[in-house]
C-alpha positions as CSV (number, residue, x, y, z in Angstrom):
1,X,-75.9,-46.9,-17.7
2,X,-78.7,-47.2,-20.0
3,X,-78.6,-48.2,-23.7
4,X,-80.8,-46.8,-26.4
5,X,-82.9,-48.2,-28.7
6,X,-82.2,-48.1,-31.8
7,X,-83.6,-45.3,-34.2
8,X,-84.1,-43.2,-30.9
9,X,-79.7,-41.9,-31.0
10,X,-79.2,-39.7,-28.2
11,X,-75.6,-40.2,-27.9
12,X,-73.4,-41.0,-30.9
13,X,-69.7,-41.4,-30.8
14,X,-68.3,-40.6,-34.2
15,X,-65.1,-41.8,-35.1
16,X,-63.4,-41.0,-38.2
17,X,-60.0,-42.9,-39.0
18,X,-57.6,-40.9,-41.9
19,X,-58.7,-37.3,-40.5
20,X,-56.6,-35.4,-42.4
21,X,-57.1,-36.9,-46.0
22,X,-59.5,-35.8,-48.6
23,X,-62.6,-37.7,-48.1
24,X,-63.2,-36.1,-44.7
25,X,-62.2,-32.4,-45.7
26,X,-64.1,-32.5,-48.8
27,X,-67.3,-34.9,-47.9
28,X,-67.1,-36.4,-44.4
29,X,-66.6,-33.0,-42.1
30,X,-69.1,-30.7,-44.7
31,X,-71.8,-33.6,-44.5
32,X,-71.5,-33.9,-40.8
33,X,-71.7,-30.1,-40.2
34,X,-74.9,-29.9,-42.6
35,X,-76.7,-32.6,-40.6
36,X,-75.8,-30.8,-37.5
37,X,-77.4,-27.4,-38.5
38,X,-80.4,-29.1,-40.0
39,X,-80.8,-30.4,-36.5
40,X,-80.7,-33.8,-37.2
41,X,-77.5,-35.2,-35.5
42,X,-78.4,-36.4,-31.7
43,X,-78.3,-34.2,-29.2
44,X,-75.1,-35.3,-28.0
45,X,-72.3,-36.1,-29.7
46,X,-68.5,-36.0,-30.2
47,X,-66.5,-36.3,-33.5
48,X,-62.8,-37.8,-32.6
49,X,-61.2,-37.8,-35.8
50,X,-57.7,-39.9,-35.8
51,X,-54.6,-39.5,-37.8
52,X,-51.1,-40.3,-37.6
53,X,-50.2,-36.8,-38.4
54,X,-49.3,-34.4,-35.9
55,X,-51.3,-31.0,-35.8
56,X,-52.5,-28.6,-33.3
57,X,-56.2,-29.1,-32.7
58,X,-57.3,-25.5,-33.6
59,X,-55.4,-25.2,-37.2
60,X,-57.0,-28.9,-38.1
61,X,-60.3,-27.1,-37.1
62,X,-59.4,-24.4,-39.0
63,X,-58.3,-26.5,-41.9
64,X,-62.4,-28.3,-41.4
65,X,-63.8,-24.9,-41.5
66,X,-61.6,-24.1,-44.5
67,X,-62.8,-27.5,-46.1
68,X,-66.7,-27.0,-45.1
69,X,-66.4,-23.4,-46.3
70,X,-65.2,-24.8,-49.9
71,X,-67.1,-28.2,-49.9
72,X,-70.7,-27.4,-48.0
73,X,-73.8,-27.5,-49.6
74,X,-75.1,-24.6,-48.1
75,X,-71.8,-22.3,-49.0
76,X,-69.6,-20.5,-45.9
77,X,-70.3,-21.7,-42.6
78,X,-72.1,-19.5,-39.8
79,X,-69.5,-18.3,-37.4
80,X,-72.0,-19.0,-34.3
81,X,-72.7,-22.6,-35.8
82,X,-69.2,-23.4,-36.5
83,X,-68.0,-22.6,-33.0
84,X,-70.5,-24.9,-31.4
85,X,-70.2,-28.0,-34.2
86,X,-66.6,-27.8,-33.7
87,X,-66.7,-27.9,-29.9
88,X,-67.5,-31.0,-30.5
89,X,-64.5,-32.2,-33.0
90,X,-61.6,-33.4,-30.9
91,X,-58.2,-34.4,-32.7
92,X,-56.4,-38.0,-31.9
93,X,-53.2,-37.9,-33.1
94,X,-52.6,-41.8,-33.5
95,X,-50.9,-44.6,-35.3
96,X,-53.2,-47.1,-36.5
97,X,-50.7,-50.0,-35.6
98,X,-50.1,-48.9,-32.2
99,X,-52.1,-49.9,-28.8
100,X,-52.4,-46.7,-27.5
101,X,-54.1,-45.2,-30.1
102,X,-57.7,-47.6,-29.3
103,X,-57.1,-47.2,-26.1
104,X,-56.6,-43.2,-25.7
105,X,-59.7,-43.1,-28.0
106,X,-62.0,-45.7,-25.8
107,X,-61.0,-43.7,-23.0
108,X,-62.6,-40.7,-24.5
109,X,-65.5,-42.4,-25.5
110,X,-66.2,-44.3,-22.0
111,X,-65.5,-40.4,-20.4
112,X,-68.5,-39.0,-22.9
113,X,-71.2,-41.9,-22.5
114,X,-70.5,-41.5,-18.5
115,X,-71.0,-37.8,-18.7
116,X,-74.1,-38.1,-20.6
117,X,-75.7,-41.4,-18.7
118,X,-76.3,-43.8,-21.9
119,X,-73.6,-46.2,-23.9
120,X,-74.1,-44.1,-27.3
121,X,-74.1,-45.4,-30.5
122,X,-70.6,-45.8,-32.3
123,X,-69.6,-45.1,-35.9
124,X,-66.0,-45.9,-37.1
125,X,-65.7,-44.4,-40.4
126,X,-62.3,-45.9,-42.1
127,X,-61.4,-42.6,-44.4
128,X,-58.4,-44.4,-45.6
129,X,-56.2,-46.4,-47.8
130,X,-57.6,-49.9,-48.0
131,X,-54.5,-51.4,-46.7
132,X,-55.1,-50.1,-43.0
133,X,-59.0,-51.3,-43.3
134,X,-57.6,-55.0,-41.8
135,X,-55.3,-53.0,-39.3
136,X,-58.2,-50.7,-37.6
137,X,-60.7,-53.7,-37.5
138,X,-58.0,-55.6,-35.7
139,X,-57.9,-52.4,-32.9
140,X,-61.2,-52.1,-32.3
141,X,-61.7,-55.6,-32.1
142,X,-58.5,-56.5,-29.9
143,X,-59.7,-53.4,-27.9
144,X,-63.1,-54.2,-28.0
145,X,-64.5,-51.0,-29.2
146,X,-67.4,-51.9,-30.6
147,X,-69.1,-55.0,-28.7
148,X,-72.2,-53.7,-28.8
149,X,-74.2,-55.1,-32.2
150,X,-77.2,-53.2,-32.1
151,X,-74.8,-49.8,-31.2
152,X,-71.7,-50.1,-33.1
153,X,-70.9,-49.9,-36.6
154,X,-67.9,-49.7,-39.0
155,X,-68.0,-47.8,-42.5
156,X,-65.8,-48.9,-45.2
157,X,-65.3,-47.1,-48.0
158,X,-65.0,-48.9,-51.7
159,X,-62.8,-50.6,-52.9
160,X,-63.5,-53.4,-50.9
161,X,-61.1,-56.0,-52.3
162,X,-59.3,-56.0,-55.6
163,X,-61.2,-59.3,-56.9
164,X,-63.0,-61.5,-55.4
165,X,-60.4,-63.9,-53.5
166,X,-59.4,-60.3,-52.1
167,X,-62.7,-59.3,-51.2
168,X,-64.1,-62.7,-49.7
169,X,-60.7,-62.7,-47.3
170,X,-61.7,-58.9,-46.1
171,X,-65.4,-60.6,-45.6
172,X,-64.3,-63.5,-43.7
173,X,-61.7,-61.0,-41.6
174,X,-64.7,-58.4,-40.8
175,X,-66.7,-61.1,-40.0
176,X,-64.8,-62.7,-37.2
177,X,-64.5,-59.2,-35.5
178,X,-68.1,-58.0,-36.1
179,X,-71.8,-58.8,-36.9
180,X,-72.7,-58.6,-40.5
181,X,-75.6,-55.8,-39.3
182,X,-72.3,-53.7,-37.8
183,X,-70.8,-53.6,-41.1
184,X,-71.6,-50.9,-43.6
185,X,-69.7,-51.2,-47.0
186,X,-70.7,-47.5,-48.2
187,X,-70.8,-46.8,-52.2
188,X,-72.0,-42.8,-51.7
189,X,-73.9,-43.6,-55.3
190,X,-76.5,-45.1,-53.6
191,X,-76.9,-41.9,-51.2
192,X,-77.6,-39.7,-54.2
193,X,-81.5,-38.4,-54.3
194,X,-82.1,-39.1,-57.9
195,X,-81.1,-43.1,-57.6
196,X,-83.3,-43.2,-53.6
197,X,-86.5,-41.6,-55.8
198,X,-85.6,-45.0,-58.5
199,X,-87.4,-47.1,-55.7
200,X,-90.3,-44.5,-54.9
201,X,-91.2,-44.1,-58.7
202,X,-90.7,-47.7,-59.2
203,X,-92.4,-49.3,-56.8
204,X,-94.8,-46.5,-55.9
205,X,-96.3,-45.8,-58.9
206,X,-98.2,-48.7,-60.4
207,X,-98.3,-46.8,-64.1
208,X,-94.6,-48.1,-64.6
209,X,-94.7,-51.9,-63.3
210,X,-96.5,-53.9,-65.7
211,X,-94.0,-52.1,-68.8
212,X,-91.1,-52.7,-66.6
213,X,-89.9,-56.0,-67.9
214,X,-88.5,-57.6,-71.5
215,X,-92.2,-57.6,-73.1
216,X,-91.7,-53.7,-73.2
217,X,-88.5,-52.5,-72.8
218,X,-85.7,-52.5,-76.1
219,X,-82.7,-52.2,-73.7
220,X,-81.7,-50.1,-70.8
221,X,-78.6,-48.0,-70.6
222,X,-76.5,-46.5,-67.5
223,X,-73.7,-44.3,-68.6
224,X,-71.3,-42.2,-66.1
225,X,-69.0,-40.4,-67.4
226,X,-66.3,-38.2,-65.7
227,X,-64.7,-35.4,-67.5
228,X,-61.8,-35.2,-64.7
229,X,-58.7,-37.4,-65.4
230,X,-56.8,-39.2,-62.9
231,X,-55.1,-36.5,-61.4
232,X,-53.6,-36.9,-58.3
233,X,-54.6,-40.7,-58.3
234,X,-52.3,-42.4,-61.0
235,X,-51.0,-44.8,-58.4
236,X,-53.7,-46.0,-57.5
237,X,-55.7,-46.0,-60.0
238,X,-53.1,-47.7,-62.0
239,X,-53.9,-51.1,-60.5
240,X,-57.5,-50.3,-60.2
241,X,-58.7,-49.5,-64.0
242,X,-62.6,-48.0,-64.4
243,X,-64.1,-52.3,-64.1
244,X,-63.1,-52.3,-60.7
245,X,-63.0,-48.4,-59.8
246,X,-66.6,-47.5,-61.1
247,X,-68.4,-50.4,-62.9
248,X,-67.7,-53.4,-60.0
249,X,-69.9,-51.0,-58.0
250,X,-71.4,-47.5,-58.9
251,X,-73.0,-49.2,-61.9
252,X,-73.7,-52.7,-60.8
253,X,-74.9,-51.4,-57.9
254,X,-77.4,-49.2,-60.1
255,X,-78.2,-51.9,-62.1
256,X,-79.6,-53.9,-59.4
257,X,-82.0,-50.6,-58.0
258,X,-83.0,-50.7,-62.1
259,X,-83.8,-54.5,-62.4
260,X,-84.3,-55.7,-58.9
261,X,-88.2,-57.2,-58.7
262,X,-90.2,-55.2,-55.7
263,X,-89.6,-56.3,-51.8
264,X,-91.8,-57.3,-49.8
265,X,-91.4,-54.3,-47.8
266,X,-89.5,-51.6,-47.7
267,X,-86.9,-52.9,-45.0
268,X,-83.5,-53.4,-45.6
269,X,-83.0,-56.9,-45.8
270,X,-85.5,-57.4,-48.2
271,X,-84.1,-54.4,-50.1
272,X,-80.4,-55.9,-50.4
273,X,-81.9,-59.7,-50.8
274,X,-84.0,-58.3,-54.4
275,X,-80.6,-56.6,-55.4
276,X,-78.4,-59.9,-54.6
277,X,-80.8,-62.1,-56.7
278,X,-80.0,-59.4,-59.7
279,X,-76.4,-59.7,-59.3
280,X,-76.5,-63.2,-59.0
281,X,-78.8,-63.8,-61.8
282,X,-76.3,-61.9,-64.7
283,X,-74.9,-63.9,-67.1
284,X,-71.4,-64.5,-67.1
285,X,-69.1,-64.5,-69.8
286,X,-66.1,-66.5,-71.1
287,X,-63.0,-65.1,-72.4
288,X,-63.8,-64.9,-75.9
289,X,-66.9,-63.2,-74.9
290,X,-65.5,-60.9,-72.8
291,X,-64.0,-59.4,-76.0
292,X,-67.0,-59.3,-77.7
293,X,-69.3,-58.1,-75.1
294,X,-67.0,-55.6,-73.5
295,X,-65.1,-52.5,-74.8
296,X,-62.0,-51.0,-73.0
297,X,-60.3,-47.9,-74.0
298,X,-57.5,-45.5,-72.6
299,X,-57.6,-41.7,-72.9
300,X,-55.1,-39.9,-75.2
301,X,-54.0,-36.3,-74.7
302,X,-56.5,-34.1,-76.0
303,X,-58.7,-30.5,-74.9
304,X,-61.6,-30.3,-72.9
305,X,-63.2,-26.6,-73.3
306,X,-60.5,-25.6,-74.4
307,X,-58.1,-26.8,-72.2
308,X,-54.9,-29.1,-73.2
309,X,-55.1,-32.4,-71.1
310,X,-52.7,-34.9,-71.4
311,X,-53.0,-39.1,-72.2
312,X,-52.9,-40.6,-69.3
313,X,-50.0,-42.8,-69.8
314,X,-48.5,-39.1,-69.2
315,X,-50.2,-38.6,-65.9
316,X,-47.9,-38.9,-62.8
317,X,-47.7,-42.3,-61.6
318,X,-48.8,-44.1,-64.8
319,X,-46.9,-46.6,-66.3
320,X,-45.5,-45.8,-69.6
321,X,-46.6,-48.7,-71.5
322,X,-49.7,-49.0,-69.1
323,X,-52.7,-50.9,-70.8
324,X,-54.6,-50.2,-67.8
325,X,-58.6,-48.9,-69.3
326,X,-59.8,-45.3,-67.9
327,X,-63.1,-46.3,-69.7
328,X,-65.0,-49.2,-70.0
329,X,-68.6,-50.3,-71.7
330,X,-70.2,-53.4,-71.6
331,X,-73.3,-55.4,-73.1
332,X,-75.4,-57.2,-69.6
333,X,-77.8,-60.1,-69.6
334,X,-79.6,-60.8,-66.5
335,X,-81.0,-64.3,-67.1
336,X,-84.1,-64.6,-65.2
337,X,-88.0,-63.9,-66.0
338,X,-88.4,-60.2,-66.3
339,X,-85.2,-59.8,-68.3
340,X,-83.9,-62.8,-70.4
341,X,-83.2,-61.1,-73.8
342,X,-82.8,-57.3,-73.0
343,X,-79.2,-56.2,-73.0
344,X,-78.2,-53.7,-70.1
345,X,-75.5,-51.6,-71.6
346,X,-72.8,-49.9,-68.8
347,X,-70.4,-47.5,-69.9
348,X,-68.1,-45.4,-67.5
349,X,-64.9,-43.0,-69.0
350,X,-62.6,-40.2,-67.6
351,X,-61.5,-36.9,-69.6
352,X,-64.4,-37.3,-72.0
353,X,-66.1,-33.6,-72.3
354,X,-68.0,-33.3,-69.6
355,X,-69.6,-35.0,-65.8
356,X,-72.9,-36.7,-66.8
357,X,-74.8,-39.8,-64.9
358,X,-78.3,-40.8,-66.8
359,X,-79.8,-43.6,-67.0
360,X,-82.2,-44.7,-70.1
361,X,-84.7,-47.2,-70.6
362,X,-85.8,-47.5,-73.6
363,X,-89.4,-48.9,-74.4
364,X,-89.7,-51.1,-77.8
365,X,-91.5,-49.5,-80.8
366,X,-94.9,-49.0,-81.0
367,X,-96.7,-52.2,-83.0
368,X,-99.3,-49.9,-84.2
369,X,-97.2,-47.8,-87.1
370,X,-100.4,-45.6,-88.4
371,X,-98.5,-42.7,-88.4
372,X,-95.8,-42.5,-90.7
373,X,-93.4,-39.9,-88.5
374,X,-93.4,-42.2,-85.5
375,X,-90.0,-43.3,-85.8
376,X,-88.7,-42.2,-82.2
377,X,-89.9,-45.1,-79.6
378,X,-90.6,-43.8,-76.3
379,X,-87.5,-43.4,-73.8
380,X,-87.5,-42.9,-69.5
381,X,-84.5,-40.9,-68.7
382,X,-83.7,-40.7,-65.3
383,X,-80.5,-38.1,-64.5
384,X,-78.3,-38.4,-61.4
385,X,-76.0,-35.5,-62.4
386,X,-75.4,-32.8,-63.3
387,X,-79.1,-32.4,-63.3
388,X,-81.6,-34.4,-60.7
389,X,-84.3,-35.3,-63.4
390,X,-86.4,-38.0,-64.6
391,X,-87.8,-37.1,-67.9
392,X,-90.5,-39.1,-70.4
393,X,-90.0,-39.0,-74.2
394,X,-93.3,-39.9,-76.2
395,X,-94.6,-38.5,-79.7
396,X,-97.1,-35.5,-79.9
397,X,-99.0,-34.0,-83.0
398,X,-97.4,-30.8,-84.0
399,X,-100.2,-27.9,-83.8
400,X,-101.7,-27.3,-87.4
401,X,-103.6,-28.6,-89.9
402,X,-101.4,-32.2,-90.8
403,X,-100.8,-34.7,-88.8
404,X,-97.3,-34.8,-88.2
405,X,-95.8,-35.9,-85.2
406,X,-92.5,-34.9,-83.1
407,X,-90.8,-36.2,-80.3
408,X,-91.7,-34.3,-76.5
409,X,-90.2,-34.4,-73.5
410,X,-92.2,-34.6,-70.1
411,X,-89.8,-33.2,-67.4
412,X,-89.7,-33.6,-63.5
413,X,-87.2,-31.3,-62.0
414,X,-86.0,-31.4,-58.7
415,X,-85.2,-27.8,-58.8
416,X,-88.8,-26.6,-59.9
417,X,-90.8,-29.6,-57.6
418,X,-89.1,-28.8,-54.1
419,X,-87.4,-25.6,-52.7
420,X,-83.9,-25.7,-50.6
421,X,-81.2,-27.8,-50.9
422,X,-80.8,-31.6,-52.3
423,X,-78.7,-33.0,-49.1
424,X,-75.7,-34.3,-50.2
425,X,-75.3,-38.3,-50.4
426,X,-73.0,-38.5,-47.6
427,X,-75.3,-36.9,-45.8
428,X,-78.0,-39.7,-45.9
429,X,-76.1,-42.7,-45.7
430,X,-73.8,-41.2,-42.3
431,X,-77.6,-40.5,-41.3
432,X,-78.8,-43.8,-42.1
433,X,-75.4,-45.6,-40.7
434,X,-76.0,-43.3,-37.3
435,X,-79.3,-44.5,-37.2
436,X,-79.0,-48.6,-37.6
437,X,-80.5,-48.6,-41.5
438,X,-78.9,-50.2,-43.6
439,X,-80.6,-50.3,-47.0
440,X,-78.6,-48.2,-48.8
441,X,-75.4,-50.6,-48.1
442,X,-73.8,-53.3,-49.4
443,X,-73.9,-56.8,-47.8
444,X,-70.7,-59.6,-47.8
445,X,-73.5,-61.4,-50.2
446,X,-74.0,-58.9,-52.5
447,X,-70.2,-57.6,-52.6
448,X,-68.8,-60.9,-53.5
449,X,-71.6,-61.7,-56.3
450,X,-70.4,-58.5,-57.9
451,X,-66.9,-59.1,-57.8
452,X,-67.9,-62.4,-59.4
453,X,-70.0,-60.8,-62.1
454,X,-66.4,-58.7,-63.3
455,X,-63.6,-61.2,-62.6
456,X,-64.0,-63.2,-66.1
457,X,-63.6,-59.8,-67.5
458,X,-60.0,-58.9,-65.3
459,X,-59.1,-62.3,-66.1
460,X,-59.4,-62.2,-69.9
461,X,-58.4,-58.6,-69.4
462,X,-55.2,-59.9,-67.3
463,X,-54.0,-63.0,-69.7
464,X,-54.1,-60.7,-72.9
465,X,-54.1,-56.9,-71.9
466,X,-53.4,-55.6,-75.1
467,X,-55.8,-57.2,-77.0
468,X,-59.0,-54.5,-78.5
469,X,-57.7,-51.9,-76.0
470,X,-59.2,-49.0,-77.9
471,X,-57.9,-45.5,-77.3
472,X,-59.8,-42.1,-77.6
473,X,-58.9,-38.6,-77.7
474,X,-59.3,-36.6,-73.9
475,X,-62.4,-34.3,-74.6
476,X,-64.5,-36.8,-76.5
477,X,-67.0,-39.7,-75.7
478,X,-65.0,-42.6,-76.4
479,X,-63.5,-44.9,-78.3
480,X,-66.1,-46.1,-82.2
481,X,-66.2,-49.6,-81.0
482,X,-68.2,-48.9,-77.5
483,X,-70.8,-47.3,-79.7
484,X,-71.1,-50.7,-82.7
485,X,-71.6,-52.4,-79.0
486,X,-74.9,-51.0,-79.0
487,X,-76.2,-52.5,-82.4
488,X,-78.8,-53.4,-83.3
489,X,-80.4,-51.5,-80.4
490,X,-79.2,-48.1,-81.0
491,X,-76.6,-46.0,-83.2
492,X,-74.8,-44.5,-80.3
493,X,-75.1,-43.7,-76.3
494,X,-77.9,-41.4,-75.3
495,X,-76.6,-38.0,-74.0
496,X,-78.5,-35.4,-72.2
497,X,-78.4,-32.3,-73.7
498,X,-76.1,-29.5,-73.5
499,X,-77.3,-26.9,-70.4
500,X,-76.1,-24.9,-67.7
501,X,-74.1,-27.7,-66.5
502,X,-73.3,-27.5,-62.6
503,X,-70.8,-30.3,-61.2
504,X,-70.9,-32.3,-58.5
């Protein structure tokens, strides 16, 4: 049996472990079915997706189609084009814990590769909780599933440790069972278009370079805030908290795509090397400057348009006394050449009044003040969501017959610049994962230097955790003191405007 090379997939075995939970109905399935009828999953394939529940096959299809129906990109699913994806979707029913289960699915798999003449490439997607990431490695490696290192790969979704003794044990476990180049530690962030184009405009337009470092720029802010609460995920996210739910690695991790110095080329070694020397080069704090460098607040009840949402120490599975923060902002140093002295500030919140992901880096003021109006320095906002947009703010002369200036907007719209659909982040990165790239994920390196970056903060967090917890109202942005966080620099975080909002 031949093997292909990589790029060149022919014959992929997809494997997706916790088939009937929420990531694959509402991501996983939809993003799977959208690269299948944009043509660009190999020509053969099969999708086993494993689960210790039993179901018959053709209702957990029809809960798929439900789910891509609901979830997909490009709305309902074609009858003709759902029939033949999900001729390929075959349904394990399996305990993780149990021999049978690796060796009922390695069966299938061996069967499929024969039947098609080439060893295919193998993705193990773990879609579940993170205490059964230790128990599937262990089966595929015991079973040996996924020997090959230039064919096989495992996907692990965040979070990936809860500090970083936690994470460093999962790193050395994973490692004894498979290659570093087989592991893919997925944040789907890094999958959305608007932070991929960071890199093009970046690094492909020389315009930007020489202002992108601390001779020109004030400060730089990434903001994400959610307008959901926890929901359904109290438990978990009890013990989590938005430091380690969003900021150890949504924001880091766009911090580093903001700040990282250009690679050598565009490979993905050199990619994740630039973004490890970032991590590794912010400053850390100690506990008293944890407090004064970092905000943490906890939603109260409140309205979001118009609708009553309640504190979430009265969300189900919350502690009643819980100090645990649903929003988090903090002032970044990154002590090296390009940025010693220019404060990165992250902020991340639930229930505040609505989704928003923007980045803004702000540009010092002008040293040439010979207009008296020109009080608004110039500003590069770049938004992830709702809208995919990178917009430049700079002064114009108003028309007439004074010179007066006011602030202008140039705007780049992905909606007015290309026609169709934005693929979905999960899209990309299964792509990239199916085809051996790996730039868009995180390495052992690179996971552990952010855990480091956060962990004086849990611990000060940990040995007083009452101390400043601020608390705002659901429906609003916050709590006073994450805004004073920002002086000198600015009066308050930068919010795109109000518009047709769509979420994500």
């Amino acid at each position: 049996m031949k093997t292909i090379p990589l790029k060149k997939v022919h014959c992929a075995n997809i494997t997706i472990f916790g088939a009937k939970g929420d990531l694959t109905n509402r991501k996983l399935i939809p993003a799977l079915y959208n690269l299948y009828i944009e043509n660009h999953l190999p020509p053969a394939f099969a999708i086993y997706c494993v689960d210790a529940i039993q179901i018959d096959e053709a209702q957990f299809k029809d809960e798929l189609l439900a789910g891509v129906n609901a979830f997909s990109r490009n709305g309902a699913a074609n009858p003709a084009q759902w029939k033949d994806f999900a001729s390929h979707l075959v349904y394990l029913q399996g305990d993780f814990l149990k021999e049978e289960t690796y060796l009922g699915l390695k069966a299938k798999m061996e069967s499929f590769d024969k039947e098609h003449s080439v060893r295919g490439t193998r993705m193990y997607y773990f879609a579940t909780a993170p205490r059964f990431i230790e128990v599937i490695a262990e089966g595929l490696g015991k079973y040996k599933l996924a020997t090959k290192q230039l064919l096989d790969r495992i996907v692990v979704e965040k979070p990936f440790g809860t500090d970083l003794e936690t994470a460093r044990k999962l790193n050395r476990y994973l490692a004894k069972r498979f290659a570093e180049k087989q592991i893919y530690r997925i944040d789907h962030y890094l999958g959305k278009e608007t932070v991929q184009n960071i890199l093009a405009f970046r690094f492909a337009n020389y315009v930007f370079e020489p202002l992108w470092n601390r001779k020109f720029v004030d400060h730089i802010q990434i903001s994400l805030a959610e307008e959901v609460g926890v929901g359904k995920r109290g438990g978990y996210y009890d013990s989590a908290g938005a430091l380690r739910d969003m900021i150890q690695n949504h924001l880091l991790q766009l911090l580093c795509v903001i700040a990282m110095e250009c690679p050598r080329e565009y490979e993905a070694e050199y990619i994740r090397d630039a973004k490890t020397r970032v991590m590794k080069s912010v400053k850390l704090y100690s506990p008293d400057q944890v407090f004064k460098n970092v905000v943490r607040g906890q939603y109260t009840e409140g309205d979001i348009n118009g609708v009553e949402r309640p504190g979430y120490r009265q969300e189900a599975q919350v502690a009643s006394g819980s100090t645990t923060e649903t929003y988090t902002a903090a002032k970044i140093f990154i002590d090296n050449e390009r940025w010693k002295g220019v404060p990165f500030f992250l902020r991340t919140g639930k229930s505040m009044p609505r989704q928003s992901s923007v980045i803004v880096i702000q540009f010092k003021d002008s040293p040439h003040k010979i207009f008296r109006d020109d009080i608004v320095p110039n500003r590069l906002i770049i938004s992830i969501q709702p809208e995919l947009e990178i917009s430049l703010l700079f002064e114009s002369k108003i028309p007439g017959l004074e010179m007066k200036l006011f602030p202008v907007e140039m705007d780049f719209m992905y909606q007015d610049a290309y026609t169709g659909n934005v693929p979905e982040a999960y899209e990309a990165l299964l792509l990239d994962v199916l085809e051996g790239d790996a730039t868009l994920f995180m390495r052992a390196d690179q996971v552990e230097a952010a855990w480091k970056v956060v962990m004086p903060i849990l611990d000060a967090w940990k040995k007083y955790p009452s101390r400043k917890l601020h608390f705002y109202k659901s429906g609003t942005w916050g709590p006073v003191a994450a805004d004073a966080l920002l002086k000198p620099y600015a009066k308050e975080w930068f919010r795109l405007p109000e518009r047709n909002n769509h979420h994500e």
